[in-house]
C-alpha positions in Angstrom: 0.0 0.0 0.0 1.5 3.5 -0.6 1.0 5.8 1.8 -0.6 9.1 1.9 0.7 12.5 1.8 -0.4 16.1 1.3 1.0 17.9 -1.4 2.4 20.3 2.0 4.4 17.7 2.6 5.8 17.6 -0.5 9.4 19.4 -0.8 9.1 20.0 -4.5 5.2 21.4 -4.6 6.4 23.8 -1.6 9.2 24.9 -3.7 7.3 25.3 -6.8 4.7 27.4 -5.2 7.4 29.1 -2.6 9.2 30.4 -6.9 5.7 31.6 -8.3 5.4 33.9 -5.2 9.2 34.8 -5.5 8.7 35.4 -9.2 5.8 37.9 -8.8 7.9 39.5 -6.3 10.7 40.4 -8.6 8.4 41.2 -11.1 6.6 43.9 -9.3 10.0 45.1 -7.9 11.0 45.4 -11.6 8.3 46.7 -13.4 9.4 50.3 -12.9 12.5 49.7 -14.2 10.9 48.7 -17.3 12.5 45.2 -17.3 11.6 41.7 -17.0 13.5 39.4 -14.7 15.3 37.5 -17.6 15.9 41.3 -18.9 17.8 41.9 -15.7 19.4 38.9 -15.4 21.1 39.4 -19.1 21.5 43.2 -18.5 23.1 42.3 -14.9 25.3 39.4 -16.6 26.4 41.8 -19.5 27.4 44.5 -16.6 28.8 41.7 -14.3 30.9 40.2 -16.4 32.2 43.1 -18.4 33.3 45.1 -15.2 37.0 44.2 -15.5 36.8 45.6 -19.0 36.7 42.2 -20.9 32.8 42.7 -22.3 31.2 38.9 -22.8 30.4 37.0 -25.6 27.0 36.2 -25.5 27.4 32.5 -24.9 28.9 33.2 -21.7 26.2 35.6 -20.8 23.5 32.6 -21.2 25.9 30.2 -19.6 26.5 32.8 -16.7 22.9 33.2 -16.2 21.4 29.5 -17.0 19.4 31.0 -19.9 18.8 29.2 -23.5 21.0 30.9 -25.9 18.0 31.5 -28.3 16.5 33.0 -25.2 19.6 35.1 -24.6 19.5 36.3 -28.2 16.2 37.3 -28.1 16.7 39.3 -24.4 19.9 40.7 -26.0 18.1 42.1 -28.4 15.3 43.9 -26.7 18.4 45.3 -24.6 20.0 46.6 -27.5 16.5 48.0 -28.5 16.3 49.8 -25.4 20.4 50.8 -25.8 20.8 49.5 -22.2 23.7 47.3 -23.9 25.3 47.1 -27.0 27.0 44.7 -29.5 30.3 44.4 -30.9 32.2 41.5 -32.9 34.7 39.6 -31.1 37.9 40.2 -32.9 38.8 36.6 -32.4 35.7 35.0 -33.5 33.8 36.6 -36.4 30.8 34.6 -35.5 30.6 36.0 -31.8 29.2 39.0 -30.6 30.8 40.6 -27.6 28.4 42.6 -25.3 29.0 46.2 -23.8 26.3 47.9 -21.5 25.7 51.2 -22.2 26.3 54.4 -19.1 22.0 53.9 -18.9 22.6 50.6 -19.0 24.6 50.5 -16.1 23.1 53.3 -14.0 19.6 50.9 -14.5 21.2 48.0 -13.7 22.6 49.6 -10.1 19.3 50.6 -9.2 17.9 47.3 -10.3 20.1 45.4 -7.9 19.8 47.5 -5.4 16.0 46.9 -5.6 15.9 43.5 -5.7 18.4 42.8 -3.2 16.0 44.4 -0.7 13.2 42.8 -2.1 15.2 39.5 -2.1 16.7 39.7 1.6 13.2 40.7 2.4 11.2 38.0 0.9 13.3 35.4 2.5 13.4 36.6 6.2 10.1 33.8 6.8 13.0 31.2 5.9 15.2 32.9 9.5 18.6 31.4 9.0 19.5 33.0 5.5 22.8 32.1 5.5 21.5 28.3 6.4 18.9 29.0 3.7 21.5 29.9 0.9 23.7 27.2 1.4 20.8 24.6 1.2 19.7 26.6 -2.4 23.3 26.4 -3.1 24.0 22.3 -2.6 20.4 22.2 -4.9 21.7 24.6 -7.7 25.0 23.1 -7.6 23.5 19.1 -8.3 25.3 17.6 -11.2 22.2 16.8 -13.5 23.3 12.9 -14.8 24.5 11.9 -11.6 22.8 14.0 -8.3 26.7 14.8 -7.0 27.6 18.5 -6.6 29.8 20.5 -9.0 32.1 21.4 -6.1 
């Protein structure tokens, strides 16, 4: 016989509903920023990455941020749409695109982060121990997907 549970007990229907409530959270914390939270995420990445002067190729920017690259393109694009970040060709691959934010760009994505941080840190006090909390996320996110073992 197999027994009975509620779908409260269940740690991947708590976390499934626990993300749609983070997601709207971001989303309203974003919305007057006029970005999206895969906008951010590739405008954040672009800025992240490029901030010792090296810009990104765009394959690194969807790597960096877990994103299909047809995603990323797409994203990219809007972004370049907006001039929040622009493209260049990579002088050692005439195939890649190497990805600059813009001065707006930037100043958006500072605010941004700033924004969701708080909103973030703030969302997650119900959890308590956040540091406890993060590592947990952490030894999830890091899971090797073929074998369950972590990346590090």
């Amino acid at each position: 016989m197999i027994e009975q549970h509620s779908a409260g007990d269940s740690a991947g229907f708590l976390l499934w509903h626990a993300n749609l409530r983070w997601q709207r959270t971001m989303a309203e914390v974003l919305a007057p920023f006029g970005l999206t939270h895969v906008q951010f995420v590739v405008l954040t990445t672009v800025w992240w990455l490029g901030r010792d002067g090296h810009p990104p190729r765009q394959r690194d920017v969807a790597e960096h941020g877990g994103l299909d690259p047809a995603m990323t393109s797409q994203v990219t694009n809007a972004l370049v749409g907006k001039r929040w970040i622009v493209r260049g060709q990579d002088p050692a691959d005439a195939r890649a695109s190497l990805l600059y934010v813009t001065d707006q760009g930037r100043d958006l994505a500072e605010e941004a982060v700033v924004a969701l941080d708080q909103a973030d840190r703030s969302f997650f006090e119900a959890a308590g121990d956040r540091p406890r909390l993060i590592g947990l996320l952490r030894k999830i996110a890091d899971r090797d997907e073929r074998g369950g073992r972590s990346h590090g």
